[in-house]
N, C-alpha and C positions, 0 to 999 in steps of 0.2 A: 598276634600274641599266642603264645606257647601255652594250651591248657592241659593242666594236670587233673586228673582225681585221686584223689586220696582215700583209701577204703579203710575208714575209720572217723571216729568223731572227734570234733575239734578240744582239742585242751588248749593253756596257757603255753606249754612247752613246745606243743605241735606246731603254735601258729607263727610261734616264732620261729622255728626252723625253720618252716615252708613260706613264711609267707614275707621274709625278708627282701626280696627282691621283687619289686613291682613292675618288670617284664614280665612275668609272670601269671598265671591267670591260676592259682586253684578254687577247685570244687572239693569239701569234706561229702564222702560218701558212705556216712556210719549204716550197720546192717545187724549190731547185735547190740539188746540189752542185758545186761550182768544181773543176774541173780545171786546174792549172797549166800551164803550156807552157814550153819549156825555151827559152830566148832566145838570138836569136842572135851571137854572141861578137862580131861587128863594131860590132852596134850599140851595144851595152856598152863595147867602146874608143873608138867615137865620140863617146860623150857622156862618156865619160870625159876624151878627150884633148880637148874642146873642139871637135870637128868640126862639131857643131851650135850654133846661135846661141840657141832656144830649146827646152824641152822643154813638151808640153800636156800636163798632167794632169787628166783630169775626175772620177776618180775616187780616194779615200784609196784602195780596193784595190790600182790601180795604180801608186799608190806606192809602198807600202805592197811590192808583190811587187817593184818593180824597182831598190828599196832593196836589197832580198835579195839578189838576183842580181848588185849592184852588190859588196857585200861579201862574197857566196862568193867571189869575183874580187880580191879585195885591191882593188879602184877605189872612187870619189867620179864624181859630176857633179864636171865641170870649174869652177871660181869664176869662168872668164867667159861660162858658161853659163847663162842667165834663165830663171826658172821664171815660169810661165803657170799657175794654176789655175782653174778651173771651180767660182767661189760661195765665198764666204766662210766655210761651213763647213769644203769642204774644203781652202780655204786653212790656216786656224786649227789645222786638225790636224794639215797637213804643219810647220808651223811649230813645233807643239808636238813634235814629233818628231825635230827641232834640224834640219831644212830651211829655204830660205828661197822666198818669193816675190816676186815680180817684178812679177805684173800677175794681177786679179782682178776679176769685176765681177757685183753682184748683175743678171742678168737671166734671163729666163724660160727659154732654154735652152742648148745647148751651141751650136748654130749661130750664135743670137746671141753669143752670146760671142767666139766664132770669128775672127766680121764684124768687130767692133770690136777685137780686138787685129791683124786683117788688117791695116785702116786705120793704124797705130801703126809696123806693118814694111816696110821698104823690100825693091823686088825682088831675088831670090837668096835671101832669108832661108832661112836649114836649121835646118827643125824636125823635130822629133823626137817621137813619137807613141804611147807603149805606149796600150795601150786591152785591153778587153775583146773578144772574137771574135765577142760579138752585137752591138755598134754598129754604128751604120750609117756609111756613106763620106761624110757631109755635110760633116764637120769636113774631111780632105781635098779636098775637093772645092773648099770655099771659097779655102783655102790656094793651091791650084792655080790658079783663075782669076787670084788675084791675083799669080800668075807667082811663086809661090815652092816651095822644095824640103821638100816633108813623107815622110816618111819613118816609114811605121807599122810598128809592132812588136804581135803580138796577144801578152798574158802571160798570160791565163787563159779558159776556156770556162767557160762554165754549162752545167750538162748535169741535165735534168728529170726529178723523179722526182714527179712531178703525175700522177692520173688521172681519171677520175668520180668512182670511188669514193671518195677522198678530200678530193674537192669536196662532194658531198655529204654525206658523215658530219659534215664541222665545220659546213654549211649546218643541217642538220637536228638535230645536239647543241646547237650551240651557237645557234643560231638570231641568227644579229648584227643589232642596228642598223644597223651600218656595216661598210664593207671598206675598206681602205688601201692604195693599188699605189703600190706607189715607183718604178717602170719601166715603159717603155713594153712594155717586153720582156716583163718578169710580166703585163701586163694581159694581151697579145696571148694569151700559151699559154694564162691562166683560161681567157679568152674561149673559146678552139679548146677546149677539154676539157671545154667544160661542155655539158649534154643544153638538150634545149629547157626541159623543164622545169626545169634548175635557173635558164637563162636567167632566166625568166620569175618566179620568188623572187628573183633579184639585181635584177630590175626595180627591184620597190619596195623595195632598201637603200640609205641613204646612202652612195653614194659618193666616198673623196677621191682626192685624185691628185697624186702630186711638182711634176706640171710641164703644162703646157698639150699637150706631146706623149704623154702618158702618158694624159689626161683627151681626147684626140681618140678612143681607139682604145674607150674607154670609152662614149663621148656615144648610140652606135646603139642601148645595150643598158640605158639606164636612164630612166625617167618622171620622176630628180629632178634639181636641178642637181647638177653636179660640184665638192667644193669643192676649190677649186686656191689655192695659196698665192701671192704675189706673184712669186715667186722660190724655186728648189727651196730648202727648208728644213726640214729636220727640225720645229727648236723652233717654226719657224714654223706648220706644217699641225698639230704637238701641238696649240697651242694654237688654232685653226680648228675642232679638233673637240671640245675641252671648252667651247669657246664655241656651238657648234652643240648640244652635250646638253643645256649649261643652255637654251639659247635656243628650241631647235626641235626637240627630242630627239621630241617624237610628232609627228612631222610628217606 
């Protein structure tokens, strides 16, 4: 049987993408707990009362948490306020969540994304930006060249409870075919916490990767290719790697 790890904790959505096929063998291998941050009250009547033109979401979590903080507060997004999401997944989720979106586009990362709803806003645009505390400043960055007003909000830290030692226990128990990073952010810490030696066992595992930035920080430290989905996609890379076990599983 073809065993996978997955570096990350199981949800409803996950385990259904991965765990659809029972050829299969995964292991969830979560590493960080989330920290909320308590948000600050301006930014919440901003986008309530409509101060901002768009909101970017890249992530359901950060939805997901700024919904919350929206309704400890008695407020809504303002109805002439356009939602932005980052990939059609996590459009689809806000939506199923009785949100709406605005603009979406399958591409390979958040930068791109960025670019092309840049192109689409006229200068002065005020957006509005909750994010994670590990992103990086690309998403603002682009916003800014293109002379508009972004305005970020961090709602949650990841804070790591990863060591050796728990690198190698699931290395050497579970001995994987594959590993699974879904962030650029997860590879990076594996990467930092692992000895030479366990380096050098991840060498020869199949590696997948969310997204072509996540599969950059990956590329030093493997002899195989990386498989990387078209566009970050859950259902998408599931299926990448039950076509890779039938296909290439002793490779």
């Amino acid at each position: 049987m073809f065993k996978t790890v997955i570096t990350r904790s199981p949800n409803k959505r996950i385990c259904e993408a991965f765990k659809s096929n029972s050829s299969l063998e995964f292991h969830f291998f979560p590493y960080y707990k989330y920290e909320s941050y308590s948000i600050n009250k301006n930014f919440i009547k901003n986008i309530s009362k409509g101060h901002f033109d768009w909101v970017i979401i890249t992530s359901y979590k950060s939805w997901k948490l700024l919904r919350k903080q929206l309704d400890t507060n008695g407020m809504h997004i303002s109805n002439q306020t356009k939602i932005a999401a980052f990939g059609p997944e996590t459009a689809g989720r806000i939506i199923q969540s009785g949100g709406k979106v605005n603009f979406t586009k399958n591409v390979k990362n958040s930068s791109h994304f960025s670019l092309l709803l840049s192109k689409l806003l006229e200068d002065k645009t005020k957006i509005a930006y909750p994010a994670s505390s590990a992103a990086g400043g690309q998403i603002e960055k682009i916003f800014s060249q293109a002379n508009m007003q972004i305005t970020r909000q961090n709602l949650y830290k990841p804070n790591s409870i990863l060591d050796y030692n728990k690198i190698k226990e699931m290395i050497y128990s579970f001995n994987p075919n594959a590993i699974v990073f879904l962030s650029a952010a997860s590879a990076k810490l594996f990467i930092k916490k692992c000895s030479k030696e366990l380096l050098n066992k991840i060498k020869y595992v199949k590696l997948f990767a969310i997204g072509t930035e996540t599969a950059s920080v990956l590329e030093a430290y493997t002899c195989k290719n990386i498989g990387i989905p078209d566009y970050p996609s859950i259902n998408i890379l599931s299926k990448m790697i039950f076509d890779f076990a039938e296909r290439d599983g002793t490779e």
